[in-house]
N, C-alpha and C positions, 0 to 999 in steps of 0.2 A: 378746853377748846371745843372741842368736841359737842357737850353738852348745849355751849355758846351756839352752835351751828344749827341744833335743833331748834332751840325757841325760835334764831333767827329766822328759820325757814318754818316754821309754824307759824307766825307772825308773818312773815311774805307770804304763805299763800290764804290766812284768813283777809288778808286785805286786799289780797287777788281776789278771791271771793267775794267782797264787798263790792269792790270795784265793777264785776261781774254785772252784780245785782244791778246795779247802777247803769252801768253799760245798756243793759236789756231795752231801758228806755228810749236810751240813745243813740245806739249803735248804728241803727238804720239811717241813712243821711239822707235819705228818702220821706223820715216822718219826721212833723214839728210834736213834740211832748207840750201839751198846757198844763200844767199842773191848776189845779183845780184845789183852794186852800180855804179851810175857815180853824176856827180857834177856839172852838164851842167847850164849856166847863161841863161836864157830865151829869156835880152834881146841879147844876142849878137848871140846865137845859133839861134835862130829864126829871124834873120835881115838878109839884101841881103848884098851881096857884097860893101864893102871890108872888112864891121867888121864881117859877120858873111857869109854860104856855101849859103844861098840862096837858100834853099831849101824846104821853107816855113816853119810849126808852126812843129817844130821838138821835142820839150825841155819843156814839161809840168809840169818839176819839180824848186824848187827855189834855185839850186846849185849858186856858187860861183865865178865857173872858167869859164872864158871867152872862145869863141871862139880862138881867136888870143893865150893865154894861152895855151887852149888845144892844138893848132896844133906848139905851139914853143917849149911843153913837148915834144912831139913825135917824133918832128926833133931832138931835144938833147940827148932822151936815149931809143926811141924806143917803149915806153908806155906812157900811162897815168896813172898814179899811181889811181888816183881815180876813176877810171873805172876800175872797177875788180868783179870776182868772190870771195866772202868770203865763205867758206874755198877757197884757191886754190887745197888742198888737202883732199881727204879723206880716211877713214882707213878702214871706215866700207864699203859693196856692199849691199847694203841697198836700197828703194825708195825716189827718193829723190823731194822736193819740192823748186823747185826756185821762189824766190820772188824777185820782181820787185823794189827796194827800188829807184829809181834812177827817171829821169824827161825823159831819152828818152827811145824807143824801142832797146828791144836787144832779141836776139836770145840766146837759150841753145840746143846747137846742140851736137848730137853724133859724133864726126868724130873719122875715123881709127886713122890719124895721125894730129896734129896739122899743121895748115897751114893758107894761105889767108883763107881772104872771099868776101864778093860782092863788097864791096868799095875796087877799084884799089889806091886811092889815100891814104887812110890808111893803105892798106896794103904796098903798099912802105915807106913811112912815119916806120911802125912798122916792119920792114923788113921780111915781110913776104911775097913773088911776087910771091909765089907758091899757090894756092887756093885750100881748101879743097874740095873735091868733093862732097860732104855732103853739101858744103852752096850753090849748084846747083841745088840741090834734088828737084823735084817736094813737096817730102814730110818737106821740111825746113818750110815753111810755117806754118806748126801744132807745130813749137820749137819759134817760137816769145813772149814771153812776153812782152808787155805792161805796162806804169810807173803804177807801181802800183797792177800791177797783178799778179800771178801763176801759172807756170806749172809743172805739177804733169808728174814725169817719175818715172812709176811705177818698168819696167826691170830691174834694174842696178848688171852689174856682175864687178868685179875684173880686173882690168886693162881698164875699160871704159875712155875716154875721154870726154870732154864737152867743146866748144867754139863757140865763140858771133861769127855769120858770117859778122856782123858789123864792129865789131872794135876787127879782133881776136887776141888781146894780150889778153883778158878776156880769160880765161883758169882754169879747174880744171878735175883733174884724181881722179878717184879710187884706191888706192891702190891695189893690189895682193895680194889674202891670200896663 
C-alpha cells in the first residue's frame, strides 16, 4: 500500500509540475497567449539545394513537412496551413504574449495593413507582392521570436494587427470594441 502511495504521489506532483509549466502561459487572465506554429522538417529545411532553400541551420524544431511540401502548399493555395498564428483572432485588446511553438524564427509584427514581408519569394508564392512597411522597420528586429521563445506586447488596442514578416500569411487582428 504504501509503495502504491508513492508512485501515486510522484505521478500527482510530476503532472502538477506539467501543469505548472503550462499554467505559466496562462495563468495571467490579464494576457492573450498566441501561439505562434509551423511544422518545419529539419532535415530537409536545413539542406542546400534542391531539397531544401540552402540557407543553412534554419528549422530547430522536429516538424514533419518538408521543404518541397512546404513550398508545393503555397503554390496550390497561398499558405501554409501549419504555419500560423493561433488564435488568428481576438476579441479581447489585452497584452498579449506570443509564444514560439514552432522549430523556426518568426516575427509578431504590428503593421497598419496586412501585406509582404522580407522574403520576396514567399511573399509571391502567398500573394502578397506588396510589403508591409512595418517588416522594414529598423525597429522589426525587437518583434522576432525564436523556436521556443516569447514576446511580450504589452500596448495592444482594438483593431491592431500582427504578422510574421517572414512568411506573412501568419496573421492575427484584434477585434474592435
Amino acid at each position: 500500500m504504501f509503495r502504491w502511495m508513492q508512485v501515486t504521489a510522484a505521478l500527482g506532483i510530476a503532472a502538477a509540475a506539467s501543469l505548472g509549466i503550462a499554467a505559466t502561459l496562462t495563468a495571467d487572465e490579464n494576457v492573450q497567449v498566441v501561439q505562434v506554429r509551423d511544422d518545419c522538417d529539419p532535415a530537409t529545411f536545413n539542406a542546400g539545394p534542391p531539397d531544401g532553400p540552402g540557407l543553412g541551420h534554419i528549422c530547430d524544431g522536429n516538424g514533419g513537412t518538408t521543404f518541397g511540401a512546404f513550398i508545393a502548399e503555397l503554390q496550390a493555395t497561398q499558405v501554409a496551413e501549419k504555419w500560423r498564428f493561433n488564435p488568428d483572432r481576438m476579441s479581447e485588446p489585452k497584452p498579449i504574449l506570443a509564444h514560439n511553438r514552432g522549430g523556426e524564427t518568426h516575427s509578431f509584427t504590428k503593421v497598419a495593413n496586412f501585406g509582404g514581408g522580407q522574403v520576396d519569394v514567399l511573399n509571391a508564392l502567398s500573394g502578397n507582392p506588396d510589403p508591409a512597411p512595418e517588416c522594414f522597420s529598423p525597429s522589426v528586429g525587437g518583434t522576432f521570436v525564436g523556436p521556443g521563445q516569447d514576446l511580450k506586447v504589452p500596448n495592444v488596442a482594438g483593431g491592431d494587427k500582427y504578422q510574421c514578416c517572414i512568411h506573412p500569411w501568419m496573421r492575427t487582428t484584434v477585434r474592435k470594441r
